[in-house]
N, C-alpha and C positions, 0 to 999 in steps of 0.2 A: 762743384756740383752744378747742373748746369738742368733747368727746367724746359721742359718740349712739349707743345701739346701733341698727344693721341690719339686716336679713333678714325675708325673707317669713313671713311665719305658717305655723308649725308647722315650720320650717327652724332651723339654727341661727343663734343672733346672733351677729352679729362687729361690734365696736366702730369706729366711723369717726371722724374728725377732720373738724371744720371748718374750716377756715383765712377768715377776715373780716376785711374791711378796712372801720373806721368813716368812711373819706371815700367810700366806696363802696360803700355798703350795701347794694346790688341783687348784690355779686360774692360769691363764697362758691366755696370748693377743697374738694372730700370726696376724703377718702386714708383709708389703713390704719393712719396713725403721726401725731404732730404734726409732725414734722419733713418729711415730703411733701407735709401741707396746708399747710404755713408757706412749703415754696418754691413750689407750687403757685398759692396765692394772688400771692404777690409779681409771680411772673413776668406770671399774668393783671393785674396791675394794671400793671406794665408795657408790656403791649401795650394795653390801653385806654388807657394815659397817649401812648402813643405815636400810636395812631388819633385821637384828639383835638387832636395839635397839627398832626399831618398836616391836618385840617379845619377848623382855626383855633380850636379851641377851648381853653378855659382849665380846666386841671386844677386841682380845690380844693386849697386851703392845706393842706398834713399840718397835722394838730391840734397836733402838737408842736411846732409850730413858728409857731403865732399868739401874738399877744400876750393875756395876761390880766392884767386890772386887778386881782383881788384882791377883787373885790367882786361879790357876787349875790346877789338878793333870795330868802327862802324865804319861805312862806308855812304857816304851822303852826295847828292848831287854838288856841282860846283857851287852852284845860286845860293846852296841853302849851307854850305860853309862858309861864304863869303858873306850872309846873314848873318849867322853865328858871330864869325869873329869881328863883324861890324858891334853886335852886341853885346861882346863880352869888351872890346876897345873901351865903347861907352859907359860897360859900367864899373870899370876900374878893374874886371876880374880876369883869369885867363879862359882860353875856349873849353880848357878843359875843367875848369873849377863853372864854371857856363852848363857846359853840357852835362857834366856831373848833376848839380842843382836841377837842371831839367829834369833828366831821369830818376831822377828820386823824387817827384811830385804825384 
C-alpha cells in the first residue's frame, strides 16, 4: 500500500492510497484510506482473474505461493566483496552465512 498526496495545484492536498498487486503490475486501486484501496485492488484483480479464464487464459502464480530454492546470484562491486569477506573472516562466519544474515534484517 503505498500513500501519495493529491490535488490540483494551489487546492488542498488529500492523501490517497494505492492499492497494487505484484502479479499484476499494470492494476492499481486509488481510495481515501488503505483499507478501500486494499479491497479495491483485490476485487479488481478478481474480475481480471475471472475475465481471463472466461478466455482461456492462465492467471500468474501468486508469488507466495511459487517455489523458492534458496539461492540467487548478486553481483557486487569488487570493494564491497572484498568488505564483505574481510567481515565475514573477522567474525568467524562465511561470506555467505554474512550476507545471508544481512539480507534478512
Amino acid at each position: 500500500m503505498i500513500g501519495i498526496p493529491t490535488g490540483q495545484p494551489g487546492q488542498k492536498t488529500i492523501m490517497s492510497y494505492v492499492g497494487l498487486c505484484a502479479e499484476f503490475p499494470s492494476l492499481s486501486w486509488l481510495a481515501k484510506n488503505p483499507e478501500a484501496a486494499l479491497k479495491g485492488i483485490r476485487k479488481l484483480v478478481e474480475e481480471v482473474i475471472k475475465d481471463m479464464n472466461n478466455e482461456g487464459e492462465v492467471a500468474p502464480e501468486p508469488i507466495a505461493c511459487r517455489h523458492y530454492s534458496g539461492k540467487f546470484m548478486v553481483r557486487v562491486p569488487p570493494q564491497v566483496h572484498q568488505k564483505l569477506a574481510i567481515q565475514a573472516a573477522e567474525s568467524g562466519v562465511s561470506l555467505n552465512r554474512l550476507a545471508s544474515s544481512k539480507l534478512s534484517q
